[in-house]
N, C-alpha and C positions, 0 to 999 in steps of 0.2 A: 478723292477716290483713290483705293489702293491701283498701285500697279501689278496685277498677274505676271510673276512670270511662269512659263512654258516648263512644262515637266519637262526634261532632258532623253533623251533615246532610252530606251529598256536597256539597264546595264553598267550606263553610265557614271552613274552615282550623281551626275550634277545638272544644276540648273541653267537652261540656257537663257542670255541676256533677251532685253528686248529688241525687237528686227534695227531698229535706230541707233542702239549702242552699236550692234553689229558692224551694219551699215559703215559707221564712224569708227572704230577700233581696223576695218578694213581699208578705210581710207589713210587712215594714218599709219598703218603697214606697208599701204602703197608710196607713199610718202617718204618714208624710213626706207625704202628699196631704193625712191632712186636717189636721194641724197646721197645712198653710200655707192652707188653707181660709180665706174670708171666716166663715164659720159659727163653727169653732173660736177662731179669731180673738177674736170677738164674744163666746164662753161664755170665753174667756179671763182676757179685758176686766172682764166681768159679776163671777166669780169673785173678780179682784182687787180688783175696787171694794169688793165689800163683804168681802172682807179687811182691808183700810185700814180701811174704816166704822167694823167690829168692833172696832176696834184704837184708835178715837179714845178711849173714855175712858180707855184704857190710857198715853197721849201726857202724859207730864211736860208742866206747866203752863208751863216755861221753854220746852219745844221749838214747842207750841204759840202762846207769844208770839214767838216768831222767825216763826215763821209767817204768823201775821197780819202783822207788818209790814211784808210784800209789798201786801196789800191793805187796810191799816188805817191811817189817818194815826199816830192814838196815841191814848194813854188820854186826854189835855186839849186844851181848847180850843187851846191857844197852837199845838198842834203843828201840827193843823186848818190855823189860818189863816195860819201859813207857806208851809203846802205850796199855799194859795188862790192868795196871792199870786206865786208861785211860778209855777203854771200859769195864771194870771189874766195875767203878763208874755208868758205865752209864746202868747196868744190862744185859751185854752180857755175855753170857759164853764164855770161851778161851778154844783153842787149840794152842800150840807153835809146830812151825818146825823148825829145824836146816837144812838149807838147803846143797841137795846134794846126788846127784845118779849113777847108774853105775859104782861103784866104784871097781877097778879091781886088788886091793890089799890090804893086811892084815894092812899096816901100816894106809892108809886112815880111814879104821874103827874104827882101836884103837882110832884116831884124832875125828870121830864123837859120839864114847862112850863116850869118857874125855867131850867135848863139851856138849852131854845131860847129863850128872853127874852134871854138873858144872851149866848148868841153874834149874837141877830140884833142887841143893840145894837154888840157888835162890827165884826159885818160893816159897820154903817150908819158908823160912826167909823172905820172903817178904809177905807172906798170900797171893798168885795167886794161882788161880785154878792149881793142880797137872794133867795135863791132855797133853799127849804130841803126834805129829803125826809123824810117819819118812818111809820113803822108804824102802820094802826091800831088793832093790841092794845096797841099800846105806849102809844096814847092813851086807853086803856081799852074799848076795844070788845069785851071778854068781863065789864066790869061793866056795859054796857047800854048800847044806841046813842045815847041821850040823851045819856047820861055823856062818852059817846068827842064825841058832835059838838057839844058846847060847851066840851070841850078843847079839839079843833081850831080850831074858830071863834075862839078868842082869839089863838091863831098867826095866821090867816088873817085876822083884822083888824087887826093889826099888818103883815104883809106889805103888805096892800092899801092901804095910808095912806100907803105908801111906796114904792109903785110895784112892791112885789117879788111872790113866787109861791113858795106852797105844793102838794108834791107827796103828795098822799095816800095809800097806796101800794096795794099786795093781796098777798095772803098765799094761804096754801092753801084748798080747794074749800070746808070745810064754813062759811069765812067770807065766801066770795063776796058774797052775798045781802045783809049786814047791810053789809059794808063798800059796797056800789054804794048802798044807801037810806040808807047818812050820806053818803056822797057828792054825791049828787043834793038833800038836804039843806044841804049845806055852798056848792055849786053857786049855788042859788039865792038865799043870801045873799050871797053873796061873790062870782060871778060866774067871770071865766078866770083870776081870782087864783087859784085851786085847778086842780089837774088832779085825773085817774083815773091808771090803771095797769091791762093788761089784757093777759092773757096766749095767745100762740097754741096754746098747746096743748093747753086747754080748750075743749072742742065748742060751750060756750055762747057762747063769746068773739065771736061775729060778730052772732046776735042781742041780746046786751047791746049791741056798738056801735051798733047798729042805731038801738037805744034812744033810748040816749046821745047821740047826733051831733041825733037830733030833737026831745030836751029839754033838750040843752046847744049850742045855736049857739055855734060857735067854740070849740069841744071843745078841751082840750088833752091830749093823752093818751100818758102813756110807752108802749110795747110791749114785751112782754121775751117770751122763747121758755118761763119760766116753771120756777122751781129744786127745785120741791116733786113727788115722787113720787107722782103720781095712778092710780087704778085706770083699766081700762080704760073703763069705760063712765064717764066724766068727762073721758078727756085724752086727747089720741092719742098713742100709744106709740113710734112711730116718728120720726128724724128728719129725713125725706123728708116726712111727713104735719105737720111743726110746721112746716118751714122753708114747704113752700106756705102753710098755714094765716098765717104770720107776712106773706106779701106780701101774700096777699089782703087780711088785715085794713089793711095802710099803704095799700095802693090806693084801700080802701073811705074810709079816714080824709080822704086827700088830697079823693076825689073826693068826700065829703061836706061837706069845707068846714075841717074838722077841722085841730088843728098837729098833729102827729106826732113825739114823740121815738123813737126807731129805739135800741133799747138791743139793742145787736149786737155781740160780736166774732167774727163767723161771717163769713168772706169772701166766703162762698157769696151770703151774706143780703146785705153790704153791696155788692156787684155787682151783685145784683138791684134793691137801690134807688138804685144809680146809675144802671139804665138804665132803672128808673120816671122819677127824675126830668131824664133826656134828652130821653125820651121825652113828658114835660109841664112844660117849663121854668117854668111859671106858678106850679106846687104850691113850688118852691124855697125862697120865702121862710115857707113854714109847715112846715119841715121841717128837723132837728137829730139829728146821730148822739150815743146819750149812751155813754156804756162806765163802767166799774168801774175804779176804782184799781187799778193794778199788773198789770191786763190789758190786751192787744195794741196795746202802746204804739207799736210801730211800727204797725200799720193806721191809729191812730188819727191820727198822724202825717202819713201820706199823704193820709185823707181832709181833714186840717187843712190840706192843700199845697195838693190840689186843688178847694177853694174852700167844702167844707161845715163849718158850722159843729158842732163836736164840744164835748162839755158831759159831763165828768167828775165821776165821784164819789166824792166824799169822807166817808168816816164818821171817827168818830171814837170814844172812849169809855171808862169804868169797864167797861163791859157787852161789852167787845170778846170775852171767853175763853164767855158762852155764845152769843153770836153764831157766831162763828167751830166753835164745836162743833155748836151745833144746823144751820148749815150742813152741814157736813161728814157728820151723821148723817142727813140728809132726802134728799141727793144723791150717794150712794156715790161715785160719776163726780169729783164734786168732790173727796174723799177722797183718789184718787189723783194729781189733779191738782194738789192742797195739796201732800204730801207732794214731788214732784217740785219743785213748788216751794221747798222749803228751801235748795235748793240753786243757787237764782235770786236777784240782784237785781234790783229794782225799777229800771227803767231811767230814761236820763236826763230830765230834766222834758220839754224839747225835742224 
C-alpha cells in the first residue's frame, strides 16, 4: 500500500512528511541541541577525564615515560641543569625540584636531603640561580612536623648563606594546617629565604594570607589555582569561582606588601594581572609569572617579551613514574590533557 503524503499548507509549494518521520527528524533536533550544549559538553569532558584517570595504571611504564618528558627534565641531575642553563640563556628565571612525595620513612628523606645538597652544590659551581622547590611530605611532614622542619631548615640554611630561596610548597587540604605551622616555623628562622604556596581554590586561602602577610612581612608567596580534587565545602568547584578567588588573593598579596609568584598558564589569569599591574606600576618589582615545564611555552614567551619576569620549573628525578601518575589520578582533567600530550613536543627553549 502507497504511503499518502499530506498536501502541505496553501502556499507552501511542499509536501509535508509523515507524522512519524516528523516525530523522529524532531527528536534528533532535540538530540543535536543538546549534544552541542555547554551542559553536555561539560558531562562529556567530566566522563572522559575520568576515563583516562581509570586508565592510568593501565599505561605501560614506557608510554608513561614518553609522557613525562614534556614535563620532566629527567631522571638525573645532569639532565636538570642542562635544560637550567638552557633557559637561564634565554632570560627565565629557575626553580629546581627533586622529585618525590608522601614519603613514609626517615631513610627516604635522608636520600632527598643528600640529593638537594648535591644539586644546590651544583647550581652554586655552575652559576644557576640558587632557588629550589620541594614537597613537605616529601620532607617528612607525615613523620612529624618537627621531623619535616629541621629537614627543611638544613636546605634553608644552606640557601640563605648564599643568597638563594627555598620554596616550601602545599599539597592537599587535610595537610594544610601542619604544612602553614612548619612554615611559619621555618619563616622565623630563616626569614624570606623561604616562601609558602597557597592555593585559590580553597576557601581558607584568603584568611591564611591574611595571617601570613601579618606574621611574615615581606611574604613571599607562590599562588597556583591548586591540582588536587577537594570536596565542596573545602574548595570552590568552579572555574569562574578560583580564577576570581586567584586575583583577589595577588591583589591582597601586592597590596599587603607581599612578592607574589603568579603560577599561571591561564590567559584569562594572566591578563587580569597584567592590568592589576598597569594599573599599580609600584607592585612590578615584587611580582614574577612562574609556569611548569613544557607548559604554555608561547604565553610564557610573550609575557618574557613584554617585560615581566617569568621563573620556570624544573623537576627532575628516580620518582618521576609516581609523580607523574599520582598527578594524573588526583586531576582527571590532567589525565586527558597528558594523554594529548604524547603527541606534543616540548617546544623550543626560546
Amino acid at each position: 500500500m502507497e504511503t499518502r503524503i499530506k498536501s502541505s499548507p496553501a502556499g507552501s509549494g511542499r509536501a509535508q512528511p509523515p507524522k512519524a518521520n516528523r516525530q523522529r527528524n524532531a527528536t534528533l533536533l532535540d538530540m543535536r541541541k543538546s549534544i552541542a550544549s555547554p551542559v553536555f559538553f561539560l558531562l562529556s569532558m567530566t566522563i572522559l577525564d575520568r576515563a583516562f584517570a581509570l586508565g592510568i595504571p593501565l599505561v605501560p611504564r614506557s608510554i608513561l615515560r614518553r609522557l613525562s618528558q614534556r614535563y620532566v627534565a629527567g631522571e638525573h641531575r645532569d639532565a636538570a641543569l642542562a635544560l637550567g642553563h638552557q633557559l637561564s640563556s634565554a632570560n627565565y628565571c629557575l626553580t629546581f625540584d627533586v622529585l618525590g612525595e608522601a614519603v613514609s620513612n626517615q631513610e627516604d628523606v635522608t636520600g632527598a636531603l643528600q640529593e638537594y645538597r648535591a644539586l644546590f652544590d651544583d647550581l652554586r659551581t655552575q652559576d644557576l640561580e640558587l632557588n629550589l622547590s620541594l614537597k613537605p611530605t616529601q620532607m617528612g611532614l607525615l613523620l612529624g612536623e618537627s621531623f619535616c622542619t629541621d629537614s627543611v631548615s638544613t636546605l634553608v640554611s644552606l640557601a640563605a648563606a648564599e643568597g638563594g630561596f627555598v620554596r616550601y610548597e602545599m599539597e592537599d587540604s587535610p595537610t594544610t594546617d601542619a604544612t602553614l605551622r612548619v612554615f611559619l616555623q621555618l619563616h622565623k628562622e630563616h626569614g624570606n629565604h623561604v616562601g609558602c604556596v597557597l592555593q585559590s581554590m580553597l576557601h581558607r586561602s584568603r584568611k591564611d594570607l591574611e595571617s601570613l602577610l601579618s606574621d611574615c612581612p615581606g611574604l613571599n608567596v607562590r599562588l597556583v589555582k591548586g591540582i588536587y580534587v577537594e570536596p565542596a565545602d573545602v574548595a570552590f568547584q568552579t572555574m569562574g569561582e578560583i580564577n576570581e578567588s586567584f586575583l583577589g588573593l595577588a591583589r591582597q598579596t601586592l597590596q599587603g606588601g607581599g612578592f607574589l609568584g603568579a603560577a599561571t598558564h591561564d590567559p584569562v589569569l594572566v591578563k587580569g594581572l597584567r592590568e592589576l599591574l598597569e594599573e599599580n606600576p609600584e607592585w612590578k618589582n615584587r611580582f614574577e609569572l612562574q609556569v611548569l615545564l613544557g607548559v604554555g611555552e608561547e604565553l610564557r614567551r610573550e609575557c618574557l617579551d613584554a617585560g615581566l619576569p617569568v621563573r620556570v620549573y624544573i623537576p627532575y628525578g628516580a620518582k618521576w613514574l609516581p609523580y607523574v601518575q599520582r598527578r594524573l589520578r588526583k586531576n582527571p582533567k590532567l589525565a586527558r590533557y597528558a594523554f594529548f600530550g604524547l603527541f606534543k613536543k616540548r617546544d623550543s627553549i626560546a
